[in-house]
VOPAGU-2260 file (C-alpha; in pm, 1 decimal, decimal comma):
REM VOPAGU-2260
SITE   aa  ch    i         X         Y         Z
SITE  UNK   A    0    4519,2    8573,6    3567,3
SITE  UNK   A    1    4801,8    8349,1    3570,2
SITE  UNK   A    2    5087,3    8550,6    3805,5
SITE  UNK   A    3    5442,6    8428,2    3835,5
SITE  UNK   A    4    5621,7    8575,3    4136,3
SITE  UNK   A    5    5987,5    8522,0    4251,7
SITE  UNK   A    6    6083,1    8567,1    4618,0
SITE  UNK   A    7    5768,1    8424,5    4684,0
SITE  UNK   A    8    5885,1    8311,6    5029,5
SITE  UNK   A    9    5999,6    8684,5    5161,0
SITE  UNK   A   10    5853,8    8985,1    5335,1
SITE  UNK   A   11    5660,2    9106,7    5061,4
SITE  UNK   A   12    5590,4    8827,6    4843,3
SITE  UNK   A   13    5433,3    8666,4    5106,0
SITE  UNK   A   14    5150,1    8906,6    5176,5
SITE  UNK   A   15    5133,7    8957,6    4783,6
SITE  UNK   A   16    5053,4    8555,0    4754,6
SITE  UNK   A   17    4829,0    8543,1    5057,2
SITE  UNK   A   18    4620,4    8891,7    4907,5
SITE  UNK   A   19    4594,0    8756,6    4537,4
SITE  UNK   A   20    4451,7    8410,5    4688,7
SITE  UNK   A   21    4230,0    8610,3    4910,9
SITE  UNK   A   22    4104,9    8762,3    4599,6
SITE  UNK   A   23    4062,8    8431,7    4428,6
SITE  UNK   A   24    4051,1    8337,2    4040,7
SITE  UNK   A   25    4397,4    8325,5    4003,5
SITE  UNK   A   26    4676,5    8109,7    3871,6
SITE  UNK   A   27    4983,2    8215,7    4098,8
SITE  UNK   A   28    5293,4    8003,9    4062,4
SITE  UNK   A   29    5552,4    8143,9    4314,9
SITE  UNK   A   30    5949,0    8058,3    4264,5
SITE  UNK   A   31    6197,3    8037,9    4556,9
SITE  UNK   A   32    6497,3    7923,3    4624,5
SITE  UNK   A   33    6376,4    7782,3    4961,4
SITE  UNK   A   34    6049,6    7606,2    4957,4
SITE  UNK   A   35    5869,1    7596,7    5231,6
SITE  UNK   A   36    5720,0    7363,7    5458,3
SITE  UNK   A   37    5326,0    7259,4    5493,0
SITE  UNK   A   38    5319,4    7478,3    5105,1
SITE  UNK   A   39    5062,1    7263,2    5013,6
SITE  UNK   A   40    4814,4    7478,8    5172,9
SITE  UNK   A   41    4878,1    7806,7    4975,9
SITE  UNK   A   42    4753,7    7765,4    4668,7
SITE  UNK   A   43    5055,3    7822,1    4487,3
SITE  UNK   A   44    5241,6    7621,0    4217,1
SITE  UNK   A   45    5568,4    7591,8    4365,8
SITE  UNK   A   46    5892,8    7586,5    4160,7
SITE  UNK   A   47    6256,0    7624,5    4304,2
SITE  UNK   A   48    6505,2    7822,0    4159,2
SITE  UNK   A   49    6771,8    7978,6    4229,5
SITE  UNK   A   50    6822,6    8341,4    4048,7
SITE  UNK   A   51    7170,0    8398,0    4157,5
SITE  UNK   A   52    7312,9    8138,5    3875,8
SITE  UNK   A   53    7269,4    8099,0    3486,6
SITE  UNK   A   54    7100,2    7743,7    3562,6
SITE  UNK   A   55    6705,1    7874,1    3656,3
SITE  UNK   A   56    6685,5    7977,9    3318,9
SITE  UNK   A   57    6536,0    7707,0    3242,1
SITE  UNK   A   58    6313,6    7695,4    3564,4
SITE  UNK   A   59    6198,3    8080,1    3493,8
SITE  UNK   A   60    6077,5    7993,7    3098,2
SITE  UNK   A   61    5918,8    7686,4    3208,5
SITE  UNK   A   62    5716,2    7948,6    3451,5
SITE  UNK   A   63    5685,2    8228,2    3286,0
SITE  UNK   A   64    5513,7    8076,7    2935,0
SITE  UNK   A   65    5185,1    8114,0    2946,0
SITE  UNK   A   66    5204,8    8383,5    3211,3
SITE  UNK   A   67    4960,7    8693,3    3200,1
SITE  UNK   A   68    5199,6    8837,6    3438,7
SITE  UNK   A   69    5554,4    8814,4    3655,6
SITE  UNK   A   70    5609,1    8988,4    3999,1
SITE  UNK   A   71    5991,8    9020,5    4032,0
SITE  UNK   A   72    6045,9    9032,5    4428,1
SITE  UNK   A   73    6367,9    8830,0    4468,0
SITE  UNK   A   74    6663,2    9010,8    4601,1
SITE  UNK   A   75    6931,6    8916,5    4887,5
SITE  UNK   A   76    7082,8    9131,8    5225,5
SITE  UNK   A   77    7292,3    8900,3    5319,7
SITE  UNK   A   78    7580,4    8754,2    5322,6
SITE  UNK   A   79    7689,2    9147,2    5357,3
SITE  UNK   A   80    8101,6    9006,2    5281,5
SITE  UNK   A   81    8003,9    8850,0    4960,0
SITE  UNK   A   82    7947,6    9191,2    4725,0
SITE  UNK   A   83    7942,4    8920,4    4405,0
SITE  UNK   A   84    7680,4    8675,7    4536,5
SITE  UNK   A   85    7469,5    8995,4    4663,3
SITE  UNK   A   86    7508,6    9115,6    4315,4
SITE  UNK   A   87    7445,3    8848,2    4084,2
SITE  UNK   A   88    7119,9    8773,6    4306,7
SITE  UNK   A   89    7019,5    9119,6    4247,3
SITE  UNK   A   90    7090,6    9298,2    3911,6
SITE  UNK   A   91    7227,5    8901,3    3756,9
SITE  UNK   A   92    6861,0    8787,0    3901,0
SITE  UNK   A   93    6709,3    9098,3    3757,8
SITE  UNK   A   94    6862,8    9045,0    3432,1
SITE  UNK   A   95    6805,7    8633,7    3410,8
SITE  UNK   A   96    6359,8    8731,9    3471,1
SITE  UNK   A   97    6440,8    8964,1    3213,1
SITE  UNK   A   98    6581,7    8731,2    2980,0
SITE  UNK   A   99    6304,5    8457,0    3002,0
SITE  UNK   A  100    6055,0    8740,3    2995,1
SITE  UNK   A  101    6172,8    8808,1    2672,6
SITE  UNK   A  102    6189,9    8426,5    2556,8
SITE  UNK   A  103    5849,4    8366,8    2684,2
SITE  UNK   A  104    5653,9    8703,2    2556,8
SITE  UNK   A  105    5537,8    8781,4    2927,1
SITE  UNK   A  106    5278,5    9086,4    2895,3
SITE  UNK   A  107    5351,2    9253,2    3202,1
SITE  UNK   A  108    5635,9    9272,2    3450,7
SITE  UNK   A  109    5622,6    9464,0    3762,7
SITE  UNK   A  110    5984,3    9476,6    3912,4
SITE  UNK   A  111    5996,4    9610,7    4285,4
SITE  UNK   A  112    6293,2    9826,3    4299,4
SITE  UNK   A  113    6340,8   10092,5    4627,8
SITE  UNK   A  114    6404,9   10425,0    4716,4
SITE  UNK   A  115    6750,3   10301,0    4729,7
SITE  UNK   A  116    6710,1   10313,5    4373,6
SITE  UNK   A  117    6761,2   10674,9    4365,8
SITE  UNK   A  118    7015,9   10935,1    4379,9
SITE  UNK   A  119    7142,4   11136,4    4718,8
SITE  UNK   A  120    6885,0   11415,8    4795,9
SITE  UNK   A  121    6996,8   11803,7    4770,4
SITE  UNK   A  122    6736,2   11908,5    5020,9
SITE  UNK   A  123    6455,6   11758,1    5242,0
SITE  UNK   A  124    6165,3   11809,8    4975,4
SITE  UNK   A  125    5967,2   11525,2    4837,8
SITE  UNK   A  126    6078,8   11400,2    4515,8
SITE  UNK   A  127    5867,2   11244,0    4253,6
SITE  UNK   A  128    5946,5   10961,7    4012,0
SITE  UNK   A  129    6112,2   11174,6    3812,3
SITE  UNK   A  130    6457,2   11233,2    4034,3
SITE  UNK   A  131    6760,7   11040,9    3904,7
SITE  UNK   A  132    6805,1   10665,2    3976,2
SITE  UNK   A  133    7144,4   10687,7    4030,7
SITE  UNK   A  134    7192,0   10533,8    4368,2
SITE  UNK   A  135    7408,1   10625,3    4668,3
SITE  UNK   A  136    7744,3   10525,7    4559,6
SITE  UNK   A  137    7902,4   10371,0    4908,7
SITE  UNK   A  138    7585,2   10101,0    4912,5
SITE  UNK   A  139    7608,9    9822,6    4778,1
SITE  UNK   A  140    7256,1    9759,8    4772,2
SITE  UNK   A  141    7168,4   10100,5    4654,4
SITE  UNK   A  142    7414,1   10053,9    4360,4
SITE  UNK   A  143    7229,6    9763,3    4313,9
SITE  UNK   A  144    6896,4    9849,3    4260,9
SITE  UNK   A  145    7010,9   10132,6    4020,1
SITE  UNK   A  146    7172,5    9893,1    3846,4
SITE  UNK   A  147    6902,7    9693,0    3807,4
SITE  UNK   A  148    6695,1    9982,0    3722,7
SITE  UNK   A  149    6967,5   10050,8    3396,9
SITE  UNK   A  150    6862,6    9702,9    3319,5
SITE  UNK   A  151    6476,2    9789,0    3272,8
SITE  UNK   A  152    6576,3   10063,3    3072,6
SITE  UNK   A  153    6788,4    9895,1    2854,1
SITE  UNK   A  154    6457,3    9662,3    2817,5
SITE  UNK   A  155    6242,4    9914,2    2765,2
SITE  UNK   A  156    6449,2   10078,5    2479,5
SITE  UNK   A  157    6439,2    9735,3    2306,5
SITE  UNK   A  158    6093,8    9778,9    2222,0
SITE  UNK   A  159    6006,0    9434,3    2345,1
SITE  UNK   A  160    5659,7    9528,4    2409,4
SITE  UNK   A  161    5610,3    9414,2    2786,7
SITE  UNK   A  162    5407,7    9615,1    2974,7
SITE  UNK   A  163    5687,4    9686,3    3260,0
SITE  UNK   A  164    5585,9    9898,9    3599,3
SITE  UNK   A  165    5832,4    9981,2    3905,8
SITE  UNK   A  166    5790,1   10016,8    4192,1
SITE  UNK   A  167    6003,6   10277,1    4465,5
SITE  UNK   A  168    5901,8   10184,6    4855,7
SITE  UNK   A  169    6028,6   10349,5    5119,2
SITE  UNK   A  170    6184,3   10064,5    5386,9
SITE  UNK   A  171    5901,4    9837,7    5362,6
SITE  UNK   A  172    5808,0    9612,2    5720,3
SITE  UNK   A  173    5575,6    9441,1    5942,0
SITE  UNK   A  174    5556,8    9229,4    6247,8
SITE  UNK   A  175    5643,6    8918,9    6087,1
SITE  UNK   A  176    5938,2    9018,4    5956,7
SITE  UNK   A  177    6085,9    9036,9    6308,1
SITE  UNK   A  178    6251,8    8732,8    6311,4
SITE  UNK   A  179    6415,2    8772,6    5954,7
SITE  UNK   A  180    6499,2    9146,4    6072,2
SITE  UNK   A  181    6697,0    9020,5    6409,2
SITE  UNK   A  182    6922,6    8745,2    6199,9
SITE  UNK   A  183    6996,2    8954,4    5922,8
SITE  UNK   A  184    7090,9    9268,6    6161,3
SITE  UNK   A  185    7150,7    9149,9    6531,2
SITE  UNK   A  186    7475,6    8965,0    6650,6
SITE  UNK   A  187    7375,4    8615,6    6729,5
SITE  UNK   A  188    7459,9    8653,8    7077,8
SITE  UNK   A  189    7160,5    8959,2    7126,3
SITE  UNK   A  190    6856,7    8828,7    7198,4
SITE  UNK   A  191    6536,5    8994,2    7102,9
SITE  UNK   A  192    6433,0    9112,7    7421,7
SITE  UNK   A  193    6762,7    9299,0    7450,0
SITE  UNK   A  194    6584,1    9577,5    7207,3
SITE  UNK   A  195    6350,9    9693,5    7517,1
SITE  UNK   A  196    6650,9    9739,8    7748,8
SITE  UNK   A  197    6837,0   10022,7    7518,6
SITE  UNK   A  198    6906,8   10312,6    7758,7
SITE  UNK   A  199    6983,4   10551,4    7467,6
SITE  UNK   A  200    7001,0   10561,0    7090,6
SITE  UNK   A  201    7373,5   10717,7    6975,5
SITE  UNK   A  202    7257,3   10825,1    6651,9
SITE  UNK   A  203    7255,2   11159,2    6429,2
SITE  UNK   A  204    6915,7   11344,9    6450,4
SITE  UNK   A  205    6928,7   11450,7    6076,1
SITE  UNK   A  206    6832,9   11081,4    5970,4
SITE  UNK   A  207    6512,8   11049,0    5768,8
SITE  UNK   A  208    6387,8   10731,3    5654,1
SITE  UNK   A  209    6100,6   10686,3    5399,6
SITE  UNK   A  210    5864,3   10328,6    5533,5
SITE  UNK   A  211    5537,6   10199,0    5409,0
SITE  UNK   A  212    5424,1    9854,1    5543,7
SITE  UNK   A  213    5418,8    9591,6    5385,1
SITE  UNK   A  214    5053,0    9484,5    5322,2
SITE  UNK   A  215    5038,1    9867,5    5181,1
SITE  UNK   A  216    5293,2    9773,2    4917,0
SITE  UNK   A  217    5100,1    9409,7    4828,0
SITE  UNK   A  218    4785,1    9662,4    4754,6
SITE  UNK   A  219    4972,6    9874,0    4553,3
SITE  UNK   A  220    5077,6    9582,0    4339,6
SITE  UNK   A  221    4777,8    9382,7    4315,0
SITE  UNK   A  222    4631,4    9721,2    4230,8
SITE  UNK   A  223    4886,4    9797,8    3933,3
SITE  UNK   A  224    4803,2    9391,1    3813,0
SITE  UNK   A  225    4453,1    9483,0    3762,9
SITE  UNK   A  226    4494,5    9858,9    3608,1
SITE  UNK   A  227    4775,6    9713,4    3418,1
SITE  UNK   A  228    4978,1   10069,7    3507,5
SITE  UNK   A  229    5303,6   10071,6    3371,6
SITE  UNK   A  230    5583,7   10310,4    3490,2
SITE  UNK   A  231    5771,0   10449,6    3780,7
SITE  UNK   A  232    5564,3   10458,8    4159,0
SITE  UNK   A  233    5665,3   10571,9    4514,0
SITE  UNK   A  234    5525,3   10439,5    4768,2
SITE  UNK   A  235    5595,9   10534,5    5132,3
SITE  UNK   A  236    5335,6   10643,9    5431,0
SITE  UNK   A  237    5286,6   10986,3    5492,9
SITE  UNK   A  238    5508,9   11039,6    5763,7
SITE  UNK   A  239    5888,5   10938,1    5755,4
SITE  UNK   A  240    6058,0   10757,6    6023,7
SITE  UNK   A  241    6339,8   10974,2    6191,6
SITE  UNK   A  242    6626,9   10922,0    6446,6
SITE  UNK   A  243    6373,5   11087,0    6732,1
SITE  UNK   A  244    6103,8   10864,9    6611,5
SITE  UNK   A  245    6312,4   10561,6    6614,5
SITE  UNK   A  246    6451,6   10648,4    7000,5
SITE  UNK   A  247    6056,8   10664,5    7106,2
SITE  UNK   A  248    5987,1   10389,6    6964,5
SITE  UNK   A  249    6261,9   10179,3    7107,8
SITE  UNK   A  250    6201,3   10372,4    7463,1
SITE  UNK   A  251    6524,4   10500,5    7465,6
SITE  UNK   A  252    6677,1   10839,2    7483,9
SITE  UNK   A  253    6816,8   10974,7    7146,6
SITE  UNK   A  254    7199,2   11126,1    7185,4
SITE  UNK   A  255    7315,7   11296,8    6916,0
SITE  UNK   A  256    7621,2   11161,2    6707,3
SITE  UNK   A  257    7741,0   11274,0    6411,1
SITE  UNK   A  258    7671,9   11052,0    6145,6
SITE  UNK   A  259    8076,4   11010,8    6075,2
SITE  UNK   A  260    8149,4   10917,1    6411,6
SITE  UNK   A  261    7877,1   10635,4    6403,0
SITE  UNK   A  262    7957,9   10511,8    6040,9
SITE  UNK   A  263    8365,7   10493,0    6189,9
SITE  UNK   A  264    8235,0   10258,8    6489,7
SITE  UNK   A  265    7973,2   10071,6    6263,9
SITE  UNK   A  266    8265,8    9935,4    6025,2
SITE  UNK   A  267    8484,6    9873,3    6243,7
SITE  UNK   A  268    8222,5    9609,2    6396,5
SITE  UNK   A  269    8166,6    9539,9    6048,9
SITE  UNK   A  270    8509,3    9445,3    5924,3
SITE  UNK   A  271    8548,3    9236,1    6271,3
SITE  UNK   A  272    8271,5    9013,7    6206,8
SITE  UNK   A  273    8093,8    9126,8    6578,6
SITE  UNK   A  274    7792,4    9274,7    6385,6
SITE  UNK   A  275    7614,3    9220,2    5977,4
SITE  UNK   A  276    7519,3    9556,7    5838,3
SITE  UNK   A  277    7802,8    9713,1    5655,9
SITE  UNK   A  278    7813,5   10078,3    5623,8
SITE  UNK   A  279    7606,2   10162,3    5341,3
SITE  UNK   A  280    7322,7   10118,9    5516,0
SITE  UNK   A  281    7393,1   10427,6    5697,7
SITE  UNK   A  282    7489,8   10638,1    5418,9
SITE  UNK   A  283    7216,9   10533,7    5248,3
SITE  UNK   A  284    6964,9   10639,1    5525,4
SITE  UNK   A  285    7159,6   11007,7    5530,5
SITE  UNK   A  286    7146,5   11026,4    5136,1
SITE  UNK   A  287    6793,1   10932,0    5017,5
SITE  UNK   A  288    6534,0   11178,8    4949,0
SITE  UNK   A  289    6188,1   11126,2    5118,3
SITE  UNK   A  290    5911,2   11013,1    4852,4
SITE  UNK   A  291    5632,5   11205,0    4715,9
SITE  UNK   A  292    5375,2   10949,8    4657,9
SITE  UNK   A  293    5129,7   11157,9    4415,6
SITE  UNK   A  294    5155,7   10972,6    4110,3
SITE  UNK   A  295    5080,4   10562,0    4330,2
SITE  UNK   A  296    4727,4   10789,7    4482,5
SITE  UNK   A  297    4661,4   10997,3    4163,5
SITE  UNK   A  298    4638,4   10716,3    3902,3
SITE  UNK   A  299    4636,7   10373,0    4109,1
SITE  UNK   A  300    4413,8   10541,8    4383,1
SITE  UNK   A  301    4636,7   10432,2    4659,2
SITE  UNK   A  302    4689,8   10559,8    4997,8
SITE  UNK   A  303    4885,7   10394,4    5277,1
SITE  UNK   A  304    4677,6   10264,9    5569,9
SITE  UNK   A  305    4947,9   10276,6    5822,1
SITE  UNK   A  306    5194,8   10572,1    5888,1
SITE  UNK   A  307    5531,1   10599,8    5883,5
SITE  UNK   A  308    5583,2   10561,1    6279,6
SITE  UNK   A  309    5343,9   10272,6    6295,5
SITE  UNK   A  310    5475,2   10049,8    6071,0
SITE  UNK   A  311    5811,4   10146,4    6305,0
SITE  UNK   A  312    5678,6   10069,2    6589,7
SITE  UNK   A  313    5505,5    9757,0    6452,7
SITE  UNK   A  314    5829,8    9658,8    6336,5
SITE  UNK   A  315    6011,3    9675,6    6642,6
SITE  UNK   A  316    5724,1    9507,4    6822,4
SITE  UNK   A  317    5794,3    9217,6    6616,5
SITE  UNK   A  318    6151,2    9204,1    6676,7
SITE  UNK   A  319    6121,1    9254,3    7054,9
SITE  UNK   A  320    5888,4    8958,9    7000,6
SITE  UNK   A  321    6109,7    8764,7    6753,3
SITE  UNK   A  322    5786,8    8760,9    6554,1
SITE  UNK   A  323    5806,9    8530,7    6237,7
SITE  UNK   A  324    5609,3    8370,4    5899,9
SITE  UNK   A  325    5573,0    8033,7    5742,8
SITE  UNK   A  326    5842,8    8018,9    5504,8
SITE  UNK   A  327    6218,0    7960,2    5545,4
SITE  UNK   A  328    6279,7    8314,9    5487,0
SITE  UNK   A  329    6000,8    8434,4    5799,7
SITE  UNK   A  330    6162,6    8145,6    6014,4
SITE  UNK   A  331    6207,6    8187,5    6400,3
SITE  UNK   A  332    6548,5    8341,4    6570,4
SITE  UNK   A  333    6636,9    8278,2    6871,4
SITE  UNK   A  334    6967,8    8326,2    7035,0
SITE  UNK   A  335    7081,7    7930,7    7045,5
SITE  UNK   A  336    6939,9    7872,6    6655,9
SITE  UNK   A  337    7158,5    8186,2    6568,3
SITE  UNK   A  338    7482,9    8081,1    6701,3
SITE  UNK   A  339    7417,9    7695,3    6602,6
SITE  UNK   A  340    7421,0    7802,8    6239,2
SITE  UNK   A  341    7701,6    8064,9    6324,3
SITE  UNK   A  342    7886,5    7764,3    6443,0
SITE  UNK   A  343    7773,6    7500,3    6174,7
SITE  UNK   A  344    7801,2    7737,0    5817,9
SITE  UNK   A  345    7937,3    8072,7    5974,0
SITE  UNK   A  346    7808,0    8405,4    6036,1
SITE  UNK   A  347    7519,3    8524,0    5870,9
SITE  UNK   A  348    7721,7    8812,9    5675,6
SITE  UNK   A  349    7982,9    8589,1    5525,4
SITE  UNK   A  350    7748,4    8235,4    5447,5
SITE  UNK   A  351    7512,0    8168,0    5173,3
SITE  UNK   A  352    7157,0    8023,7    5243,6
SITE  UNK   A  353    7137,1    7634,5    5113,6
């Protein structure tokens, strides 16, 4: 098959490249906006472009003709003070694959949304595909991927005729994703080993957080590329991550604070620049349901090899360690790199990538 995927360079497309050349007999073209180094070796055909402007148009048909079928990872998380870059990158990057799937008569699309696709929970049962994408209203990215998901409908009801599958992860990580993790969450100053020396966790013990790592979701698509499965899927290990999970795992001891007490302190750190994650984060974590999964195992025969608490821990292992990939996106943090492009281009919530 000849497979087109954009945010080649990132968490997941990364492991989605490396699987599909494991597997051989494919034609995998991967677009980026930051190409990496030493790229010769991966057995991709590399094309830059940059989804966040009307320009890669021309850059996605030129990629997408002749394409069996296009993997649409790209999507930003930072700069977390720019809502219009974050959202022309998202739902205007959404919209732009859309378009040149359309001009190009691509046969199948697979777009990875989130469970921050979908609409605040009412209790603390699974939900199934089914439940409302409506998003949590005070996240940005949230609103963002259920915008993006109005997009695929709108598509859909077109009658275009492209096969089009999405799919719903919990919070997807692994150990190389430390790195990225630390600069696009951790004041520059904080340096990785700082997360093994956290007394306590001040956080609200309701908080229950669908994850599923990532080499679980590459499966799940390479799996969907070869079944050709169109649709809605969850995907998310068995066990969710919560706030007593997250204290063990960081060796810390958890202290319960109500969520509105931590959201007040978290954007006022926010709005002063001392930390990146704005707000919605949080309510998004309080807000989302936890995923029922039946559907990815029933018809794609897919099953999560990792649980919920391992891919945590794994995570955290990789930030302690400032783990990191091969690709700009995967790069290595440390404390002196961080504040040299703080100094150079500005924080990492207020400046745009080159």
């Amino acid at each position: 098959m000849r497979i087109v995927v954009t945010g080649v360079t990132g968490n997941i497309g990364s492991v989605v490249v490396r699987r599909l050349r494991a597997e051989g007999g494919h034609d995998l073209v991967g677009l980026a906006r930051r190409l990496p180094e030493g790229r010769d070796s991966w057995g991709v055909d590399w094309r830059p472009a940059d989804l966040s402007t009307e320009a890669c148009h021309g850059t996605l048909v030129e990629a997408f003709t002749g394409a069996d079928a296009v993997v649409h990872l790209a999507w930003g998380f930072q700069p977390s003070h720019d809502l219009a870059y974050l959202r022309e990158l998202g739902v205007g990057g959404t919209r732009r694959v859309l378009r040149a799937v359309a001009d190009t008569g691509v046969a199948h699309l697979i777009h990875m949304s989130s469970v921050g696709a979908y609409s605040p929970k009412k209790d603390d049962r699974p939900v199934d595909e089914s439940w409302p994408t409506g998003g949590v209203r005070s996240s940005r990215y949230s609103r963002h991927k259920a915008a993006a998901e109005r997009l695929l409908d709108r598509y859909e009801a077109s009658g275009a005729g492209t096969l089009v599958t999405r799919l719903r992860p919990g919070i997807v990580g692994q150990r190389a994703a430390g790195s990225a993790l630390l600069r696009y969450g951790v004041p520059a100053l904080v340096p990785s080993k700082a997360l093994g020396l956290l007394p306590v966790l001040p956080m609200d013990r309701r908080l229950t957080i669908p994850m599923v790592h990532t080499d679980d979701v590459a499966e799940a698509i390479v799996t969907v590329l070869h079944r050709r499965a169109a649709g809605p899927f969850n995907l998310a290990a068995d066990t969710p991550v919560t706030a007593a999970i997250i204290a063990d795992a960081l060796g810390a001891r958890l202290v319960h604070v109500p969520s509105a007490v931590v959201r007040t302190v978290m954007s006022a750190a926010w709005h002063a620049r001392l930390q990146p994650v704005d707000t919605g984060w949080l309510d998004m974590g309080f807000a989302l349901p936890v995923l029922d999964t039946t559907r990815a195992r029933t018809e794609l025969g897919w099953a999560p090899a990792k649980d919920g608490p391992q891919v945590l821990a794994e995570v955290i292992e990789g930030m302690r360690e400032a783990a990191s990939g091969r690709t700009p996106v995967l790069r290595p943090r440390t404390v002196l790199g961080a504040l040299g492009d703080a100094v150079r281009r500005g924080p990492v919530a207020v400046r745009r990538c080159p």
